[in-house]
C-alpha positions in Angstrom: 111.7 102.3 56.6 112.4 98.8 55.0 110.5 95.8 56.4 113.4 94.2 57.3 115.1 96.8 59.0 111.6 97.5 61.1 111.6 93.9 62.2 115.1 93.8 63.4 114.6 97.2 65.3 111.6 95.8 66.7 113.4 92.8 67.6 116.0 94.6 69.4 113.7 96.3 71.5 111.4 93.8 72.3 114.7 91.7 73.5 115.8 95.0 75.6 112.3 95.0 77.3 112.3 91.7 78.4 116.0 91.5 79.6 114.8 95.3 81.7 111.8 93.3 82.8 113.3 90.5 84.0 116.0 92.6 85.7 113.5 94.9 88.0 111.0 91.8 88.6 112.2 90.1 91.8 113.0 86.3 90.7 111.1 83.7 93.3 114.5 82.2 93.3 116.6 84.7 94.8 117.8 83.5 98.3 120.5 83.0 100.3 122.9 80.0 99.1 124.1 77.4 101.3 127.4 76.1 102.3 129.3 73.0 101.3 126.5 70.1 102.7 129.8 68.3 104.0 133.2 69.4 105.8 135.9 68.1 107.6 137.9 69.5 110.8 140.7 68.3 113.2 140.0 68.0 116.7 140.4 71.3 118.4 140.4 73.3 115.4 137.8 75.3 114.0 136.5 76.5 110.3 134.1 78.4 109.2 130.4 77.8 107.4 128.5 80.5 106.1 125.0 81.7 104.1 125.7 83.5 101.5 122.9 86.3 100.9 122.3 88.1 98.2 119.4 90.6 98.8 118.4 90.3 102.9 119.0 90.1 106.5 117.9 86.8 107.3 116.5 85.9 110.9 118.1 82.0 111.2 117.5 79.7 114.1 119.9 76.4 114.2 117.1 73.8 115.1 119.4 70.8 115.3 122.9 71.7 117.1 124.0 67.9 116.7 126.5 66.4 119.4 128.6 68.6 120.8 130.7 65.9 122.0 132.1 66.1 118.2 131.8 69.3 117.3 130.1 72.6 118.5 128.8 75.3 116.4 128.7 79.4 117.6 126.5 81.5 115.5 127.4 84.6 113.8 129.2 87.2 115.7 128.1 90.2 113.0 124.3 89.5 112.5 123.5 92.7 110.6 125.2 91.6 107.3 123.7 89.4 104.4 126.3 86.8 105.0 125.4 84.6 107.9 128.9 83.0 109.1 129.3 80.5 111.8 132.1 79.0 113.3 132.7 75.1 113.9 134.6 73.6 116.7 135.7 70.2 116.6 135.6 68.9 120.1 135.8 65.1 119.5 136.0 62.3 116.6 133.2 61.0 115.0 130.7 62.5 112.2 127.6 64.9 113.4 124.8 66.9 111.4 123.8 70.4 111.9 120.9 72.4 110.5 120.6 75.8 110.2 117.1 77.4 108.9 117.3 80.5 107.3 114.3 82.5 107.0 113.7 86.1 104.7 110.9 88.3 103.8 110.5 86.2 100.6 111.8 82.9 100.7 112.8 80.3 103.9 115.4 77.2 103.7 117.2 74.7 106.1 120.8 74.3 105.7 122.0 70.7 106.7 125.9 70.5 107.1 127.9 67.2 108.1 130.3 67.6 110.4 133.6 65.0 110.2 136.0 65.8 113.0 139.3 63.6 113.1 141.9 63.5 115.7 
């Protein structure tokens, strides 16, 4: 074989074994994904906020429920799925924060979401 062509094939493989590699070794990164940091709602309407997963079931716990005389927060009906989705209720006007921490066999966050809620 010519020394050019060995280096090329050699270069092809080396570049498949890292790309495999890096596919099958679980990235320190890989989480579940916020929502928007920031939303707005009419009063007495609700939307929706959700985790997005990618690889887990997390456990979550929402450790600051802000003021419910603004807007209320219920947490997800179907808790079995990688997406985590809550609804918001806006109960009143005014601007409140809710956090939601998220927590997985890897990797743990807090997801802070303000809440504006006009009449």
């Amino acid at each position: 074989m010519e020394p050019r062509k060995l280096i090329r094939l050699t270069y092809g493989w080396g570049t498949f074994t890292l790309v495999f590699i890096a596919l099958l070794t679980p990235a320190v990164g890989w989480a579940h994904k916020c929502g928007p940091s920031e939303l707005a709602v009419e009063k007495d309407s609700i939307i929706v906020y959700s985790i997005r997963g990618h690889d887990f079931v997390p456990s979550y716990e929402i450790v600051d429920k802000g003021d419910p005389l603004v807007a209320i927060i219920e947490p997800p009906v179907d808790t079995k799925n990688v997406h985590l989705v809550f609804k918001i209720i806006g109960t009143g006007e005014g601007t409140t924060v809710f956090k939601i921490h998220w927590k997985g066999p890897r990797n743990q966050a807090t997801c802070p979401v303000k809440v504006t809620v006009s009449g």
